[in-house]
C-alpha positions in Angstrom: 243.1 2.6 -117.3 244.7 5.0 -120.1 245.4 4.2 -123.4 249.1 2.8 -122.3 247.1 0.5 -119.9 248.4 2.8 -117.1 246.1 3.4 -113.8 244.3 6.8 -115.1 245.8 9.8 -112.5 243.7 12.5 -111.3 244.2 15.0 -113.9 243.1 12.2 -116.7 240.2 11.3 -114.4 239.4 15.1 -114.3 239.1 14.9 -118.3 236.7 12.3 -118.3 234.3 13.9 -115.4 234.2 16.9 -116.5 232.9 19.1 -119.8 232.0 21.9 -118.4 233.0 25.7 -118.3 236.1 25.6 -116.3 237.0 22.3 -118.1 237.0 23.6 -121.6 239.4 26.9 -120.5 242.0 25.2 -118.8 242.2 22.7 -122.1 242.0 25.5 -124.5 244.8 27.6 -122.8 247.3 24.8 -121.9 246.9 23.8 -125.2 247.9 27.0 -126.5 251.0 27.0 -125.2 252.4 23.4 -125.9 255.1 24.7 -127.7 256.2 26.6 -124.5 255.8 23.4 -122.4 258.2 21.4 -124.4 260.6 24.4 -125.6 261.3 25.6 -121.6 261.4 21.7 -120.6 258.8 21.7 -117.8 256.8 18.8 -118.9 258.8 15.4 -121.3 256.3 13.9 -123.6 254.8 11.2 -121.5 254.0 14.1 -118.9 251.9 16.1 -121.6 250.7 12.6 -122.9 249.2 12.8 -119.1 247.8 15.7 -119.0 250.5 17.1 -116.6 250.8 20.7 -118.5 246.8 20.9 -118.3 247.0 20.1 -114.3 249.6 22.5 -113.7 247.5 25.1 -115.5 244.4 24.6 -113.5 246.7 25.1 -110.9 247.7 29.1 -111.8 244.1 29.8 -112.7 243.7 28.6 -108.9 245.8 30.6 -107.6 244.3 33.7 -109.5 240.5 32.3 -108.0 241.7 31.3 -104.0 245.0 32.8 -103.8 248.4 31.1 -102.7 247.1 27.8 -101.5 248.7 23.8 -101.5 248.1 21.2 -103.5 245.3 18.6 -103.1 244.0 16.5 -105.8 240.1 17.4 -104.1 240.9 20.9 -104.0 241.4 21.1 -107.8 238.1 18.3 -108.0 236.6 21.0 -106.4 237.2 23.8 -108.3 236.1 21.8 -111.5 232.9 20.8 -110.1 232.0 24.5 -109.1 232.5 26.8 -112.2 231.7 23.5 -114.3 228.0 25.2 -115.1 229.4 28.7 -115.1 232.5 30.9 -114.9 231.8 34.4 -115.2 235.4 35.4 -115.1 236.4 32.8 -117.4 238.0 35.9 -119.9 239.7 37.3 -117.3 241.2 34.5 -116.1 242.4 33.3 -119.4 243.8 37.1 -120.4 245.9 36.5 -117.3 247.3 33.5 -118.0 248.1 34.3 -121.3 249.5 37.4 -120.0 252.1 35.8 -117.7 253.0 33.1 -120.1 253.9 36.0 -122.5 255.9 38.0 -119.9 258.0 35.1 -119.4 258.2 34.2 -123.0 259.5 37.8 -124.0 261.3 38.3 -120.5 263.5 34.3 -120.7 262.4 32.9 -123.5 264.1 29.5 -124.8 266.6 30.1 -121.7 263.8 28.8 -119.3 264.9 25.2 -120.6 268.2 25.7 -118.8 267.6 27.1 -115.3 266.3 25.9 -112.1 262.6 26.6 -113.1 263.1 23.1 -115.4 261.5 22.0 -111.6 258.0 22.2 -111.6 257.7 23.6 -108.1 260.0 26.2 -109.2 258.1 27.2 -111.9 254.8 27.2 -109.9 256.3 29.9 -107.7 258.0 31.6 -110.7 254.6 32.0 -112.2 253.0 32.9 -108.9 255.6 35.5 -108.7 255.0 36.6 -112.3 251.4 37.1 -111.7 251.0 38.8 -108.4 253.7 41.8 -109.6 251.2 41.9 -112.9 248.2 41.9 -111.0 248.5 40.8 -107.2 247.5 37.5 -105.2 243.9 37.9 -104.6 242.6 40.6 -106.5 239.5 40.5 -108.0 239.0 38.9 -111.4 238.0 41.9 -112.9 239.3 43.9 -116.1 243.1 45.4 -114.6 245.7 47.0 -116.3 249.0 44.5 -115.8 251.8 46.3 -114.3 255.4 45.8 -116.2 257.9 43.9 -114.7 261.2 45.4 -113.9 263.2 46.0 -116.9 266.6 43.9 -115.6 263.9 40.4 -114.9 265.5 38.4 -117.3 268.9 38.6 -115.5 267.3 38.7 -111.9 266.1 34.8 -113.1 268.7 33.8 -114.9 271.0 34.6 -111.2 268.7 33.2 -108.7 268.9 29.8 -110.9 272.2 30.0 -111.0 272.3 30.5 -107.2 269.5 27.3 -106.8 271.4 25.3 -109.0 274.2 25.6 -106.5 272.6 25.1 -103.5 273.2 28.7 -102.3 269.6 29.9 -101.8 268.3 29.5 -98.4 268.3 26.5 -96.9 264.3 26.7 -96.1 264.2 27.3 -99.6 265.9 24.3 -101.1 264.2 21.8 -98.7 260.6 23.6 -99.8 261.5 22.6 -103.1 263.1 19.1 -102.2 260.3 17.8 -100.4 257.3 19.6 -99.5 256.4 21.4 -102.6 253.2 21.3 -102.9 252.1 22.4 -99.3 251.2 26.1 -98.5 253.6 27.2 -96.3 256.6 25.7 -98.8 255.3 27.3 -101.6 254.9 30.5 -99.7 258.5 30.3 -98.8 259.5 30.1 -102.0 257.1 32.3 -103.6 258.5 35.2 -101.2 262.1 34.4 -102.0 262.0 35.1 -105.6 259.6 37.7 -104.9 262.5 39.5 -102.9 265.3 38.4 -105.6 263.3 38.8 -109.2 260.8 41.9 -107.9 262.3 43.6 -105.3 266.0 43.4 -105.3 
């Protein structure tokens, strides 16, 4: 049980088995960007209070250590217990993340708090999207030049919320984030959606 006398969730079980490598980085850099987490709405105050923000972010340094894959609370167990002696790439992972939290920040800014990407599915794949146009799904965690997004991405997001908000995406896409969201093959579909509308179009 938490402080609240709430039954502890995985994340806050996490915290307490773990004080290691992997453990300290994904603290230190979700931290960071508290401000960001309540300005852009993605997580209320109970939810941080939770840990939420620091589960989320162990999930997109995940996805730059095994790719695209779904959500499991063992999977995520996992990757604590392996890089908790060492984790090599630890600075390159963090540059990263930093990295995309800034793109968004200077690309959307405050407006984040008022789109679609409020959802936190939605913003899993926005991120996703962010990070494989900087430095691609499954490349190596190795010292890389980030490549620029396109100059017209803030307005690319701000349209396909607009077209999520009213229902006028895809229809696989609006039941991957409805009800599946955090299995592989929904958050590839909606991964490759906005990669079509906010990278490609």
């Amino acid at each position: 049980m938490n402080a609240t006398g709430l039954k502890l969730n995985a994340q806050e079980l996490r915290n307490a088995a773990y004080f290691g490598e992997f453990k300290t980085s994904v603290y230190a850099i979700s931290a960071e960007q508290l401000r960001r987490w309540r300005e852009w709405r993605i997580f209320s105050e109970s939810q941080i209070s939770r840990m939420l923000e620091v589960e989320i972010t162990s999930e997109f340094l995940q996805i730059m250590i095994k790719g695209l894959v779904g959500k499991t609370q063992k999977a995520l167990d996992n990757l604590y217990r392996d890089l908790e002696e060492i984790w090599s790439e630890r600075a390159e992972g963090e540059r990263r993340f930093r990295h995309c939290m800034e793109e968004l920040a200077r690309t959307v800014g405050s407006d984040l708090a008022n789109t679609a990407f409020t959802n936190r599915a939605a913003f899993y794949a926005l991120f996703a999207v962010v990070y494989d146009a900087s430095f691609e799904i499954g490349s190596l965690l190795k010292k890389k030049k980030a490549v620029d997004l396109p100059a017209n991405f803030r307005s690319r997001v701000l349209h396909v919320s607009d077209t999520l908000q009213m229902g006028k995406a895809p229809d696989k896409v609006i039941d991957a984030l409805a009800r599946r969201t955090t299995h592989k093959d929904s958050r590839k579909t909606v991964v490759d959606y906005l990669k079509s509308r906010l990278i490609h179009g």
